[in-house]
C-alpha beads as a LAMMPS data file, in Angstrom:
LAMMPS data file: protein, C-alpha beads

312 atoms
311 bonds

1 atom types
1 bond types

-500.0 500.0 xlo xhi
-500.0 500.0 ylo yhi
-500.0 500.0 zlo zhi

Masses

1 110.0

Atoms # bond

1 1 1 345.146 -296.560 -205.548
2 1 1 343.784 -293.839 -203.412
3 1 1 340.476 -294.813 -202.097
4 1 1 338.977 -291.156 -202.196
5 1 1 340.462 -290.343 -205.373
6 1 1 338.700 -290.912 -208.604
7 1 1 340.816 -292.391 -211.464
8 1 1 340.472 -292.553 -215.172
9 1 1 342.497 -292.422 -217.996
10 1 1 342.291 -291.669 -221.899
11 1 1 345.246 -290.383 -224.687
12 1 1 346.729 -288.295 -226.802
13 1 1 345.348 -290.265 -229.645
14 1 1 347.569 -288.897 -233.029
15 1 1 348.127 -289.302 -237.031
16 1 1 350.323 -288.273 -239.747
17 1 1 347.723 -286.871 -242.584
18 1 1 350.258 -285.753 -245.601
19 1 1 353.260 -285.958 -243.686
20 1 1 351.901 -283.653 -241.063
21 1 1 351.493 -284.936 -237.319
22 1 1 347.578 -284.923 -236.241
23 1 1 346.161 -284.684 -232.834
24 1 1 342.200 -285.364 -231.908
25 1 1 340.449 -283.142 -229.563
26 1 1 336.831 -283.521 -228.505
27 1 1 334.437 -281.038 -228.277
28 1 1 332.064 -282.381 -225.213
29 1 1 328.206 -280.999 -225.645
30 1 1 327.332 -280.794 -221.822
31 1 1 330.342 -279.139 -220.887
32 1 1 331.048 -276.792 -223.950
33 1 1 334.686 -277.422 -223.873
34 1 1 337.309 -278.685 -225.991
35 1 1 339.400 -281.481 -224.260
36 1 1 340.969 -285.039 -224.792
37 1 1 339.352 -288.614 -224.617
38 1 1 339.163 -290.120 -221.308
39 1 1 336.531 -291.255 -218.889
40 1 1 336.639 -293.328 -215.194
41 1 1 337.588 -296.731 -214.510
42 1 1 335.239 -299.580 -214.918
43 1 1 334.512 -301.529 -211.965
44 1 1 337.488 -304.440 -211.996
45 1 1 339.245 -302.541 -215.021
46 1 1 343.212 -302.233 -215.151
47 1 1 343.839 -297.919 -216.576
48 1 1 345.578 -299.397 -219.629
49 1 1 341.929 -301.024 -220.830
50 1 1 339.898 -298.075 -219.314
51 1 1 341.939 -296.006 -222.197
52 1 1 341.282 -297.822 -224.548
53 1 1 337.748 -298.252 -223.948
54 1 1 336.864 -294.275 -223.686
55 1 1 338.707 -293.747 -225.982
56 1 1 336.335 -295.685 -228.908
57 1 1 333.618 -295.300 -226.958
58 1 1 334.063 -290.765 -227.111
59 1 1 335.202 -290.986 -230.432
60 1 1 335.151 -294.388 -232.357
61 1 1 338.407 -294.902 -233.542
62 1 1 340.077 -298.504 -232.291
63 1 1 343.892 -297.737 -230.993
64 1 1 346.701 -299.274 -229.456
65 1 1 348.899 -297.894 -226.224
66 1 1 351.847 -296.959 -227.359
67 1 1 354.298 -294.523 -224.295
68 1 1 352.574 -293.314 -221.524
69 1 1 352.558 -289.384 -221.923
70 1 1 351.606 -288.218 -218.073
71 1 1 349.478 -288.261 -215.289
72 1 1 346.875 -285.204 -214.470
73 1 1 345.545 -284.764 -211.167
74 1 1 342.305 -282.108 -210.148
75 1 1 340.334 -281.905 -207.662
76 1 1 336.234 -282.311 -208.604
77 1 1 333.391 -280.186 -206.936
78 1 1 332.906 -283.000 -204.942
79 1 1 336.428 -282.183 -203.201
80 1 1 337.539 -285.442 -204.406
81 1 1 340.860 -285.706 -206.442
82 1 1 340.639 -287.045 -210.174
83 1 1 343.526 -288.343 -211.550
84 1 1 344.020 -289.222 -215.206
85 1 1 346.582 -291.165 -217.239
86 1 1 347.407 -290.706 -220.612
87 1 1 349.019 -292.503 -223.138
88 1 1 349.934 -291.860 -227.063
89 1 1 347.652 -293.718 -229.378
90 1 1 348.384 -294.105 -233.064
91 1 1 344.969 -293.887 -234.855
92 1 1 345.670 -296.136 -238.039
93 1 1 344.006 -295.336 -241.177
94 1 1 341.769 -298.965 -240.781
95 1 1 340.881 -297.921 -237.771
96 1 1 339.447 -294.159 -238.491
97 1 1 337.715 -295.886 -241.587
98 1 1 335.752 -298.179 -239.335
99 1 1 334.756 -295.671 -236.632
100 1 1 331.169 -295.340 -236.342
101 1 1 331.336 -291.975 -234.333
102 1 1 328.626 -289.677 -234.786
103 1 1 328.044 -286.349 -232.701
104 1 1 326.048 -287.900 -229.678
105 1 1 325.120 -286.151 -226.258
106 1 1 328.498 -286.345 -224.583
107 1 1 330.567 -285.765 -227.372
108 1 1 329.436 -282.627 -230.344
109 1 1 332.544 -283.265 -232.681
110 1 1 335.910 -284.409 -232.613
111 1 1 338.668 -282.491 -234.452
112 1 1 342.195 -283.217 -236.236
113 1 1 344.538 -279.941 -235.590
114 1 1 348.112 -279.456 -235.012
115 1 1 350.013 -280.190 -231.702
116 1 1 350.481 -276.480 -231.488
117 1 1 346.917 -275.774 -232.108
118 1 1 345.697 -278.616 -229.967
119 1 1 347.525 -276.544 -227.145
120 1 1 345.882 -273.340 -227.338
121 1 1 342.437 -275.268 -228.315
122 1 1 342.304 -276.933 -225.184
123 1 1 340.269 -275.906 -222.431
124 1 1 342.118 -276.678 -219.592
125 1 1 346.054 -276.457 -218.520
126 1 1 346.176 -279.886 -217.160
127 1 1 345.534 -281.526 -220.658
128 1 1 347.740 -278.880 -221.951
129 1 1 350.959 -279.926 -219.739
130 1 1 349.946 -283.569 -221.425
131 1 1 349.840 -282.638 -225.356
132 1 1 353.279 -280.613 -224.096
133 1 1 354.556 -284.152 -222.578
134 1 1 353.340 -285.477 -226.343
135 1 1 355.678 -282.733 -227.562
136 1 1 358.320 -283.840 -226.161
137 1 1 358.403 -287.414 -227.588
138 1 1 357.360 -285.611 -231.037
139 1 1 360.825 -283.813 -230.403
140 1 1 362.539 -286.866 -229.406
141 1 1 361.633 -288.612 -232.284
142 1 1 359.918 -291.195 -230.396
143 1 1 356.552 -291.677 -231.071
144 1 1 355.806 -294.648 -232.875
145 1 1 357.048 -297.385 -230.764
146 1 1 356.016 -301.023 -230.242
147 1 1 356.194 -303.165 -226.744
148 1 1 357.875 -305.870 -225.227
149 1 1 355.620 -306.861 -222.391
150 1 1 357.349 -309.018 -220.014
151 1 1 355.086 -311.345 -217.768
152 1 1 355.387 -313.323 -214.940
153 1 1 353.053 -316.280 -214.840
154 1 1 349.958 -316.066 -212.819
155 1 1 349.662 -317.299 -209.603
156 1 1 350.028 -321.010 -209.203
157 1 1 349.565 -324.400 -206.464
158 1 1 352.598 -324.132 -203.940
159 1 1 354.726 -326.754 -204.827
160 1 1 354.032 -328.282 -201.329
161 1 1 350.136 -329.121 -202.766
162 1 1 351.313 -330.556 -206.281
163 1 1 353.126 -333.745 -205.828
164 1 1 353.552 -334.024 -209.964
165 1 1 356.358 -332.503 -211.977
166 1 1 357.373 -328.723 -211.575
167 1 1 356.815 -327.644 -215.128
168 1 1 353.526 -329.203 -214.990
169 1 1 352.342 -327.354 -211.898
170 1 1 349.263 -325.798 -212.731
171 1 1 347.784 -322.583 -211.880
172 1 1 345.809 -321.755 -208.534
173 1 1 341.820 -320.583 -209.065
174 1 1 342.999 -317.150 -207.487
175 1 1 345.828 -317.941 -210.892
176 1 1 342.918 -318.628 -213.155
177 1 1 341.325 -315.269 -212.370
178 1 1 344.195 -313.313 -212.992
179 1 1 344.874 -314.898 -216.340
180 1 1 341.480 -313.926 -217.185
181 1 1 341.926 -309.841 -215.544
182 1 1 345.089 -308.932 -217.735
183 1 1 343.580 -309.657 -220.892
184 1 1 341.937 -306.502 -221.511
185 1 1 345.231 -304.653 -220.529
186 1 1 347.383 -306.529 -222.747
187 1 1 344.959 -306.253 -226.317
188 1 1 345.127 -302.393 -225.047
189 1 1 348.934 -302.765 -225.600
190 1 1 348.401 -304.621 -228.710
191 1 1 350.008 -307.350 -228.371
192 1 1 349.842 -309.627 -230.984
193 1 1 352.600 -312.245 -230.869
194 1 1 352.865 -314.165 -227.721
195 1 1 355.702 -316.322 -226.317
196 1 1 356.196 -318.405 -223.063
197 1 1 357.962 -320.934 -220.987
198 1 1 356.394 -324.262 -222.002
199 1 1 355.783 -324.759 -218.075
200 1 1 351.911 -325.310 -217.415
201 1 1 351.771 -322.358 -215.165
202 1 1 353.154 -320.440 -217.973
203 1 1 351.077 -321.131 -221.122
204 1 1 347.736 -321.160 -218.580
205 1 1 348.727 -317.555 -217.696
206 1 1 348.785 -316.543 -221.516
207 1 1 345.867 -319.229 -222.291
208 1 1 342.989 -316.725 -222.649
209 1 1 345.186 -314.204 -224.012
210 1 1 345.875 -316.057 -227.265
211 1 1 341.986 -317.444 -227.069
212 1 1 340.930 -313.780 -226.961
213 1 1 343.109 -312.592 -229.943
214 1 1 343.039 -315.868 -232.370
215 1 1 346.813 -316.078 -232.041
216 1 1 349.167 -319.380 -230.916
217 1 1 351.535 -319.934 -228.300
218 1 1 354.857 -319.899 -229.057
219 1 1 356.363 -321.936 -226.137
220 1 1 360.421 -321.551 -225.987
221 1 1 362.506 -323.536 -223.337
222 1 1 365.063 -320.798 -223.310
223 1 1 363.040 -319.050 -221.062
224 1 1 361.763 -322.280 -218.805
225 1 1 362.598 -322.473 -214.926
226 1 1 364.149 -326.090 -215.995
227 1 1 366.814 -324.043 -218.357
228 1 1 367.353 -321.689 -215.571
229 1 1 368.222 -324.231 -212.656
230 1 1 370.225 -326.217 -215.327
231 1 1 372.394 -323.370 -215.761
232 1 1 370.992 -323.918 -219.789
233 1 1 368.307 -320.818 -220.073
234 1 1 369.112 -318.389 -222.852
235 1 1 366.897 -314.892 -222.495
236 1 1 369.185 -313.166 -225.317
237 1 1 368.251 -315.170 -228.051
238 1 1 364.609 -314.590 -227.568
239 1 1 365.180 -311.181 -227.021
240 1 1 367.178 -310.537 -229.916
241 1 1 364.565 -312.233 -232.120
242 1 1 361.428 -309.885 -230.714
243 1 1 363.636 -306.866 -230.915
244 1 1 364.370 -307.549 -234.178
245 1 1 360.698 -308.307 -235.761
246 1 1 360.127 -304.911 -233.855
247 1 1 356.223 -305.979 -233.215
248 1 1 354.271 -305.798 -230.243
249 1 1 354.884 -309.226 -228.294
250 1 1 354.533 -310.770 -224.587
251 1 1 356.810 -312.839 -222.923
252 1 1 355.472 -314.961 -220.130
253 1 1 358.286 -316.568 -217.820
254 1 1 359.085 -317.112 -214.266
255 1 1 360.311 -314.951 -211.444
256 1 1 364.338 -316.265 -211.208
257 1 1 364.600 -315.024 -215.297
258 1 1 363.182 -311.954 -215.062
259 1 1 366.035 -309.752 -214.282
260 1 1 368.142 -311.898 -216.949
261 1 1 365.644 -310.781 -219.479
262 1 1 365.388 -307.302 -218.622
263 1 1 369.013 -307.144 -218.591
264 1 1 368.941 -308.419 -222.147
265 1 1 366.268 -305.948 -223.262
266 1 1 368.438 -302.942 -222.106
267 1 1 371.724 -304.851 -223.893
268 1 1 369.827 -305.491 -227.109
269 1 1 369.054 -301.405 -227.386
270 1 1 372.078 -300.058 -226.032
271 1 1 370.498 -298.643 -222.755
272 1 1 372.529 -297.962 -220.137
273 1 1 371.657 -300.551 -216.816
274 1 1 370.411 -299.336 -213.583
275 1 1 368.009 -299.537 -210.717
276 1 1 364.982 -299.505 -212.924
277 1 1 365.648 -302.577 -214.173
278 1 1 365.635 -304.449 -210.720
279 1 1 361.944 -302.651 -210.165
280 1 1 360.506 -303.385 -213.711
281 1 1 361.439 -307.233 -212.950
282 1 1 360.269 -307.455 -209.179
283 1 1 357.043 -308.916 -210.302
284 1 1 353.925 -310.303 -208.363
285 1 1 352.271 -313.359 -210.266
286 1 1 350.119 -312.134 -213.394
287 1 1 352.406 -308.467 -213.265
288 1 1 353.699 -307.170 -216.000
289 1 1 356.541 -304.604 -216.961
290 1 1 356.149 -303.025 -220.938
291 1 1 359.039 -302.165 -222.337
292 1 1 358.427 -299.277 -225.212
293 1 1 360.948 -299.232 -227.877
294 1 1 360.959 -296.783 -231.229
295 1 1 360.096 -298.891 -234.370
296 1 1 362.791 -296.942 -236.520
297 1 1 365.634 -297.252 -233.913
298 1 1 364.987 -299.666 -231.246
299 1 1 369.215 -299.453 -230.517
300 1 1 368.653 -295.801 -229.524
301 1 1 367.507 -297.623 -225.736
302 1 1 364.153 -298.257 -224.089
303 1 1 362.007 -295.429 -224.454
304 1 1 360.019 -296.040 -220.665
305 1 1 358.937 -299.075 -218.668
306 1 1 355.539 -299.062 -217.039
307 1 1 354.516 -302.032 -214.769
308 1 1 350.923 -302.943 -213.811
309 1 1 349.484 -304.625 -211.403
310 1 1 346.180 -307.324 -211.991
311 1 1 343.776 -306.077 -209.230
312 1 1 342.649 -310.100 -208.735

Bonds

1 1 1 2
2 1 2 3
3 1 3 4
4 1 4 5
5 1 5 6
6 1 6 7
7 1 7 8
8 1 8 9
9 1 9 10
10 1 10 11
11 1 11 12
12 1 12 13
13 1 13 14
14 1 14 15
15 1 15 16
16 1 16 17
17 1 17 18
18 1 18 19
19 1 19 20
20 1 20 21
21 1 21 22
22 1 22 23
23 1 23 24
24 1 24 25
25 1 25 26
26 1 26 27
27 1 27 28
28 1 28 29
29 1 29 30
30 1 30 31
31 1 31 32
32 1 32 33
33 1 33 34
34 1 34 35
35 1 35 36
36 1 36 37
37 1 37 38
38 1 38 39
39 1 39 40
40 1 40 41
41 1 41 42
42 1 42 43
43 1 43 44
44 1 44 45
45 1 45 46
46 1 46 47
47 1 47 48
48 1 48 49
49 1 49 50
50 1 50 51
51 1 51 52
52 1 52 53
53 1 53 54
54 1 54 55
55 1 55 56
56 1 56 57
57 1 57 58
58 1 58 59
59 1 59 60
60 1 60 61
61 1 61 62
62 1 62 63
63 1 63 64
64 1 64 65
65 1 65 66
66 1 66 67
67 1 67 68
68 1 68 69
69 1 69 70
70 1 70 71
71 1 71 72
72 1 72 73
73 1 73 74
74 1 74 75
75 1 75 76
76 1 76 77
77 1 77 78
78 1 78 79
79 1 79 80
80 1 80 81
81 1 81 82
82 1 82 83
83 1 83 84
84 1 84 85
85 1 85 86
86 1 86 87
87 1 87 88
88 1 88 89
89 1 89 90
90 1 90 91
91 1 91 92
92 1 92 93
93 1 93 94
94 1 94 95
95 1 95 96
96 1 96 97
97 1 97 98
98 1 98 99
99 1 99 100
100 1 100 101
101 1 101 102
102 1 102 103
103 1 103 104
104 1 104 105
105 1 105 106
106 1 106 107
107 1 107 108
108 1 108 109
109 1 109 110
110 1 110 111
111 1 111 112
112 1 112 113
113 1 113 114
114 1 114 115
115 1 115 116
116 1 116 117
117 1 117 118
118 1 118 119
119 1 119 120
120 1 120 121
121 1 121 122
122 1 122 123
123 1 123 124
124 1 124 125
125 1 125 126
126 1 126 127
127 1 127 128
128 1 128 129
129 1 129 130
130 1 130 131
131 1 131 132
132 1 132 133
133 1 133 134
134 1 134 135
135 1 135 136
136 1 136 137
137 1 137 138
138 1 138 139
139 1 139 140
140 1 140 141
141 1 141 142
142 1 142 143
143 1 143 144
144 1 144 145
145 1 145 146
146 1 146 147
147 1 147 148
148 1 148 149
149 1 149 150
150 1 150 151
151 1 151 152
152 1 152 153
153 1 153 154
154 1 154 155
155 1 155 156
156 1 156 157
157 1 157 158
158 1 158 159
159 1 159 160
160 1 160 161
161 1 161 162
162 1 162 163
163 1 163 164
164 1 164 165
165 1 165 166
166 1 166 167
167 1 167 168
168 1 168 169
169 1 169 170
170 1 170 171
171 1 171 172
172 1 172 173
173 1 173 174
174 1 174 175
175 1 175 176
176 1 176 177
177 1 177 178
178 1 178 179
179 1 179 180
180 1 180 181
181 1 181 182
182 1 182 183
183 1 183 184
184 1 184 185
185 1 185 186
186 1 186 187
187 1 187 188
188 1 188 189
189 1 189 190
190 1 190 191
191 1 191 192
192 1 192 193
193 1 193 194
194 1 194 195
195 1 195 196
196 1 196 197
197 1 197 198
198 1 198 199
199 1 199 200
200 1 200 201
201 1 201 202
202 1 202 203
203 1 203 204
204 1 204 205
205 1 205 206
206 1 206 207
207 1 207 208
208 1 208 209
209 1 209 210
210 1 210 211
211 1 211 212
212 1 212 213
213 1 213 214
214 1 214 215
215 1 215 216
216 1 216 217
217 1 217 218
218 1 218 219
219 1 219 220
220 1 220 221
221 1 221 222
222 1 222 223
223 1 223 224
224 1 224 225
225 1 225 226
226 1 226 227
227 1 227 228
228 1 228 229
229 1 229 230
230 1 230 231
231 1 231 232
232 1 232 233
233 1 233 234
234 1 234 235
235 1 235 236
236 1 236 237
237 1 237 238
238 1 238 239
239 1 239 240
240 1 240 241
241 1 241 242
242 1 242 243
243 1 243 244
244 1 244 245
245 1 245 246
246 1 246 247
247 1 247 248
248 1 248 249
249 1 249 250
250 1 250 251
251 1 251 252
252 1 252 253
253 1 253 254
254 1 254 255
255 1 255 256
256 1 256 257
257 1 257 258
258 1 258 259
259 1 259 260
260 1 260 261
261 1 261 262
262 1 262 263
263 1 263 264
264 1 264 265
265 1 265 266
266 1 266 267
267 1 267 268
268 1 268 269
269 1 269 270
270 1 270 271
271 1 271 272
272 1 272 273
273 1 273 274
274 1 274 275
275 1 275 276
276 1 276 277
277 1 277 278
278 1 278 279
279 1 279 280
280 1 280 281
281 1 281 282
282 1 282 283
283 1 283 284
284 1 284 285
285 1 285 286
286 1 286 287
287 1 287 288
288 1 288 289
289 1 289 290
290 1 290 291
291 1 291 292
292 1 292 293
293 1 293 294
294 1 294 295
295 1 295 296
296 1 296 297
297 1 297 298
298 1 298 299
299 1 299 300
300 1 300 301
301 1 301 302
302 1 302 303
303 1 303 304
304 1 304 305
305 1 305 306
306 1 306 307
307 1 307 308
308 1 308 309
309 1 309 310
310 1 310 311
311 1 311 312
């Protein structure tokens, strides 16, 4: 990140009401305009939470990342530059019955219109070229999608300091604060099913992760470092069985299997290989690469990868 440059990040946040596709636009009460959630980065935040967060907090509805739908950038009257990333966020119907949002003194009213409308509604051009990014996935027929996060464990003791078994290495305390850090970033994605490498390092990464969102750990020696110097590792099979339940699911493993399973993802959804691949699996301990695939077709090929970064 740019150290002069302000950064934030909100969504298009969309439902289908009778079969017709929804939009929400707020109408902000100090400003007098008509634009879409968002707000700045928290102090120690990853953008992916930061979305999330402004999100409920401008207009009460709960959501879940689904593709990434564009970056704005602007310059404030401070000179600065602000730069903003969206994402498309399907507001469920439990989620709009639960939200608590009243007008408030940052936010008048939020509205439900059309794409189209949404686009001459808005008050400014740069979240225009972002519902038109929206459009485009509407057009694609790609909108409602569920991840695949792949995850490299957090960082853990050199092998030179632990004198035990490698699969029982544990993590570092620089480790332990990561595993803590992506939390927020991965409940943004949704995640809700969560598999790993049975290796210590592993199922520490994902520990507060499954503490966080009441859910087990499903540990799998197909994707172990053991399996993968024995020549005996087997990323297809767990591939095939998360693209096929077609739910939103990590996978925490280790740095030698990550290009095997990436190459899997793009074989189990007929996408065509490439360089993309190679930088989606270069990962630094506690990294992560999301892999967005359509929920009605994930064989039509990955939709986009995004990688982040823990900032620990």
């Amino acid at each position: 990140m740019t150290e002069t440059a302000v950064y934030a990040a909100g969504g298009v946040v969309w439902r289908v009401v009778d079969d017709k596709l929804r939009v929400l636009l707020i109408h902000r009460t100090k400003y007098r305009d008509v634009t879409l959630p968002k707000g700045k980065v928290d102090p120690g935040e990853m953008l992916a939470e930061t979305a999330v967060r402004e999100i409920h907090e401008e207009t009460g509805i709960r959501v879940a990342l689904g593709v990434p739908v564009g970056v704005s950038r602007y310059r404030l009257p401070s000179k600065r530059i602000k730069i903003v990333h969206y994402w498309a966020a399907e507001a469920t119907d439990a989620a709009i019955r639960t939200s608590a949002f009243v007008p408030n003194k940052e936010i008048a009213a939020i509205e439900w219109v059309s794409p189209r409308k949404a686009l001459k509604r808005l008050s400014y051009p740069v979240d225009a070229e972002i519902m038109e990014n929206f459009l485009r996935l509407v057009d694609e027929g790609v909108l409602r999608t569920f991840p695949l996060v792949v995850l490299r464990h957090a960082k853990a003791v050199t092998r030179e300091e632990w004198k035990g078994k490698d699969a029982a290495r544990p993590l570092s305390a620089r480790g332990r604060r990561q595993a803590d850090s992506i939390v927020g970033p991965l409940v943004a994605f949704g995640v809700r099913r969560i598999v790993s490498s049975p290796a210590v390092r592993c199922v520490k990464t994902v520990a507060p992760l499954s503490a966080a969102i009441g859910r087990g750990i499903d540990t799998s020696k197909l994707i172990s470092q053991d399996a993968w110097e024995d020549g005996k590792s087997d990323a297809r099979t767990v591939i095939g069985e998360r693209v096929r339940a077609r739910r939103p699911a990590v996978l925490c493993s280790h740095g030698p299997l990550l290009p095997d399973i990436l190459s899997e993802l793009a074989l189990a959804t007929g996408t065509l290989r490439g360089s993309y691949l190679g930088s989606a699996s270069a990962l630094e301990p506690a990294a992560f690469s999301v892999v967005h695939l359509s929920v009605e077709n994930p064989g039509s090929g990955i939709v986009t990868i995004e990688t982040h970064e823990p900032k620990v």
